[in-house]
Each structure stands twice: as structure tokens, then as C-alpha cells.
N, C-alpha and C positions, 0 to 999 in steps of 0.2 A: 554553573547551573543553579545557582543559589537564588538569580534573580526568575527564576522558574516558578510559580507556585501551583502550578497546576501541569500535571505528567501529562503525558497523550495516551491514550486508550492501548494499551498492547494489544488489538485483536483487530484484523480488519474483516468487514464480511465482503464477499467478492459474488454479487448476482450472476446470473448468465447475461452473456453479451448481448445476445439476441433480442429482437425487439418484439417481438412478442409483449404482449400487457393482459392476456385473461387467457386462463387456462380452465378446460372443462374435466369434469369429473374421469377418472383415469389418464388424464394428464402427468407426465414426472416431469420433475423439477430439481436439476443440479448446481450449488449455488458451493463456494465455496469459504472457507474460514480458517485465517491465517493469525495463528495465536503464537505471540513473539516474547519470547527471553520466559521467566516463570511465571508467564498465564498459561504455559502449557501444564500445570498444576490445577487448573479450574477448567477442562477438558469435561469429566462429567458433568459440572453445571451446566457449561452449554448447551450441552445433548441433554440434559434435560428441559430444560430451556425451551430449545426446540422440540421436544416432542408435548410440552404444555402448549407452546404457541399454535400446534395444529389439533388441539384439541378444542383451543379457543378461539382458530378461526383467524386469517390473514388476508389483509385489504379489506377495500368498502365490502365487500358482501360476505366480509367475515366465512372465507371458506376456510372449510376444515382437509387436512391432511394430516397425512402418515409418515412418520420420519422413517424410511425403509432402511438406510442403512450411512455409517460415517466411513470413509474410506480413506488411508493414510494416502501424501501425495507428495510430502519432503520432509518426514522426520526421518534426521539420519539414523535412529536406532532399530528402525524397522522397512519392511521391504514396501518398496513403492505398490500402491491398488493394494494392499492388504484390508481386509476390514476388522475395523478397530470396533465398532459396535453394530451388531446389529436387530430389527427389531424382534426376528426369529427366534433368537434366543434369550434378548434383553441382557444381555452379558458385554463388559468394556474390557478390553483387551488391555492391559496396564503398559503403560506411557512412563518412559521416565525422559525426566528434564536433559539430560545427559548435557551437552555441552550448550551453555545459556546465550553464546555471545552470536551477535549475528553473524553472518559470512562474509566481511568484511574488513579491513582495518586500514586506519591514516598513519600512510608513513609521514612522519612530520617533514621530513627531504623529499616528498615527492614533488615538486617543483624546483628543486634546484637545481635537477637537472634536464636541460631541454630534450623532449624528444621529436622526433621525426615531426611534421606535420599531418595531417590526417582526416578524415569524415568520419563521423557519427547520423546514424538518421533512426528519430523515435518515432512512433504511432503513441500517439493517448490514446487509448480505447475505451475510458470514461471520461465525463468530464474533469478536466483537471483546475483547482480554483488554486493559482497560484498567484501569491504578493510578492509587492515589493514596495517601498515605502508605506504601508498600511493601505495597497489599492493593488485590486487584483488587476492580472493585466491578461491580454490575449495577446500579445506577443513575448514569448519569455526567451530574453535575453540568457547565455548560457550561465555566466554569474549571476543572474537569477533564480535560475532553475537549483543551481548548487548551495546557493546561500537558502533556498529552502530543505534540499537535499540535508542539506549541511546539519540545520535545526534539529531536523525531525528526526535523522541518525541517531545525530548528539542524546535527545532525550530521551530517545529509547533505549539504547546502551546505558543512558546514567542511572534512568528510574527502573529498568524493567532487567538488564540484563546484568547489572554490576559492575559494568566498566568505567573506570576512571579515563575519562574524556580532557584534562586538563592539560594534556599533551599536543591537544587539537590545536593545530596555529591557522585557527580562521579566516585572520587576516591576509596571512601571505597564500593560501590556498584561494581565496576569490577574489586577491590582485590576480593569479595566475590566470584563475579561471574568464577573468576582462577581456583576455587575448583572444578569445575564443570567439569567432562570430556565427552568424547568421548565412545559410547559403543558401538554402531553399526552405520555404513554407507552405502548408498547404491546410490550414488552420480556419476552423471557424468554431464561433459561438453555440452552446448547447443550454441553451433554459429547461432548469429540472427544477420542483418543489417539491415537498416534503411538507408531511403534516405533523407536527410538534403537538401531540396531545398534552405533556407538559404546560409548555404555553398556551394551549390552543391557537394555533395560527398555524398557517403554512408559510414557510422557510423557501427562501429561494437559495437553490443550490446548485444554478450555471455554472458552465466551466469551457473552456476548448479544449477540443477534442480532433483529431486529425494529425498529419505529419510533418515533421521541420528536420534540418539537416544541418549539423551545425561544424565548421571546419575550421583546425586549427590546431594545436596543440592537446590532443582529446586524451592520449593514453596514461597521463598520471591521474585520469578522474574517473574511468572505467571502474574499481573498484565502490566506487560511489553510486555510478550507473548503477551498476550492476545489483546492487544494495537494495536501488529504488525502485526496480523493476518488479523483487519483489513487494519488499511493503507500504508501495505507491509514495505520491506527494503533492505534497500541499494540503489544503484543508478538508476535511469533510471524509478523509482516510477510510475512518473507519465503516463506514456508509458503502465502500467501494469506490469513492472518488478517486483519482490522480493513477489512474491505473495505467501504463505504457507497457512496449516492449520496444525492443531492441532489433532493427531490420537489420539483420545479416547481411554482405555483398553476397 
């Protein structure tokens, strides 16, 4: 991890799906915010954060709103729909970090031994901006999907949750993952920009979005799935990009 010099954001913000783009006065708005390994320790900042941002107004016409309330939705230390803040009483429910690593782990033998063959089939329900030789592609190969999986795991267990990743055998997990192909697609292009006040410009921030099905050898990489389901993949994460789920039979 050493040739890393810059971590990835521990937090992703997760908009509503819906395509809605302007809401009028008593309009709500539920958006969610997934804070991974010990940014669950900077939990008040956000929520204050948020309750500055709609004080100061959000998109071109600078609307104002009211952060009514934060509502837990998979911290294992407390009951799912609890509310952790809200604006009735201005009071934060105390959060602890409890166990930091995500819900996953590489068995380092999880390809040595073959299992059954099998289907997987994902939905991207945002755009998803993933590489591979330093060019995004719209169609991702299943060792590409994993060798980004792979990354973005890795640095967030090394920088964010404190796991020693050095164990990971990269290699021989996305030779495995090659065997894996392509069965159906149903993929296309989604052009999004973004305004970078920073830089002042607008950011293109495409991706594909839609479903693929990939068959083969899938059940030693489901833990990885299942990893990224929750905290998306590829670029632009933290924005809500690379968000999927997983179609059940």
C-alpha cells in the first residue's frame, strides 16, 4: 500500500435513484450516507454539515432546507430506522465505532479450490466509471470489475479500518477471476457533470449503468461482491457513483 499516497474518501454520499431534478417547497428529500471503518467518529460533523448546507442553500437556485432527521440503516450496534439525530430535539444519539473492519475478508485459498460453476447478474443503478489500463471502459470484463473491487477494498481496510492487507494474493485472485466471462449485457452510457467550484469547471462524470451477467466460477468472489454492493466501485464513489446490487434467482 505504500505506493498509495493518497487514501480514498471513507464516506460515500448515496442520492435518491429517482430522476426527479427540482423539487418545490415542502418537497423531502432522502439521500443516504455511508461512513466506513473510523469516519464513523466524524458522524456529528456531517450532520452538521448538513444542516449548514441548507441553511446555505443547495443547487443553482441556492434552495434552502431542513435537515429533519438522520436515521440509522446498518450500524450493527444499534436497531435498524432508529433515529440517531433529530431536528426536534437537536440531540445525537452516541455512536460507537464498535467493530471497524468491513463485512468481508480474502481467504488467501479461495481459489484453489474449484467450485461448481455458476451465474451472477448485477444492475448498476448509477453510473459506474470503471478502468482498466488507465481507460474507463463500458464493458467490464469480470477481472476488471475485481481488480477494481480489489483496489478499492484494499485501501479502505488499510487506511480507514486497520487491516493489514498484505496477505491479499492479488495476483492469483484475478488470474482466477479471467476464467470468468461475460453471458449477457444490457449496458449503456450515462453522461453526468458536475460543477467543481474548486476548479471552476464542470467535470464529466459518465459511467454505464444497466445489467450484465457474468458465468463461471463466481462463488469464491461473492464475498468481494457482496463488499461492493455496499461501498460501490470505481471512481467517483464518493459522489454516489458505481453503485449496483445483486439480482437474486
Amino acid at each position: 500500500m505504500r505506493k498509495y499516497t493518497t487514501a480514498p474518501h471513507p464516506f460515500v454520499l448515496e442520492p435518491p435513484l429517482e430522476r426527479k431534478r427540482e423539487y418545490v417547497p415542502g418537497d423531502a428529500i432522502s439521500f443516504g450516507l455511508l461512513l466506513i471503518g473510523k469516519a464513523i467518529e466524524y458522524l456529528p460533523y456531517f450532520i452538521y454539515a448538513f444542516d449548514e448546507m441548507g441553511k446555505t442553500g443547495l443547487g443553482k437556485g441556492k434552495g434552502a432546507f431542513t435537515l429533519g432527521k438522520v436515521v440509522n440503516t446498518g450500524m450493527p450496534n444499534l436497531p435498524d430506522d432508529q433515529t440517531v439525530y433529530s431536528s426536534d430535539t437537536k440531540t445525537l444519539v452516541p455512536v460507537q465505532s464498535g467493530d471497524l473492519c468491513l463485512p468481508f475478508s480474502v481467504d488467501p485459498a479461495m481459489c484453489a479450490v474449484s467450485s461448481p460453476p455458476g451465474q451472477l447478474s448485477l444492475e448498476f443503478l448509477t453510473p459506474a466509471r470503471i478502468s482498466y489500463d488507465r481507460h474507463l471502459t463500458d464493458k467490464p470484463e469480470f477481472h476488471v470489475l475485481i481488480r477494481n473491487l480489489l483496489r478499492r477494498l484494499a485501501l479502505l481496510c488499510y487506511f480507514h479500518c486497520g487491516e493489514d492487507t498484505s496477505g491479499w494474493d492479488f495476483k492469483k485472485i484475478i488470474e482466477c477471476a479471467e476464467g470468468v466471462r461475460i453471458k449477457e449485457k444490457d449496458l449503456k452510457w450515462h453522461d453526468w457533470e458536475r460543477y467543481s467550484a474548486r476548479q471552476d469547471t464542470r467535470m464529466k462524470m459518465g459511467g454505464f449503468i444497466g445489467k450484465i451477467t457474468y458465468e463461471g466460477q463466481i462463488g469464491p468472489f461473492m464475498p468481494l461482491i457482496r463488499a461492493g454492493e455496499i461501498v460501490h466501485v470505481g471512481k467517483g464513489t464518493s459522489f454516489g457513483l458505481g453503485k449496483y446490487r445483486i439480482l437474486e434467482k
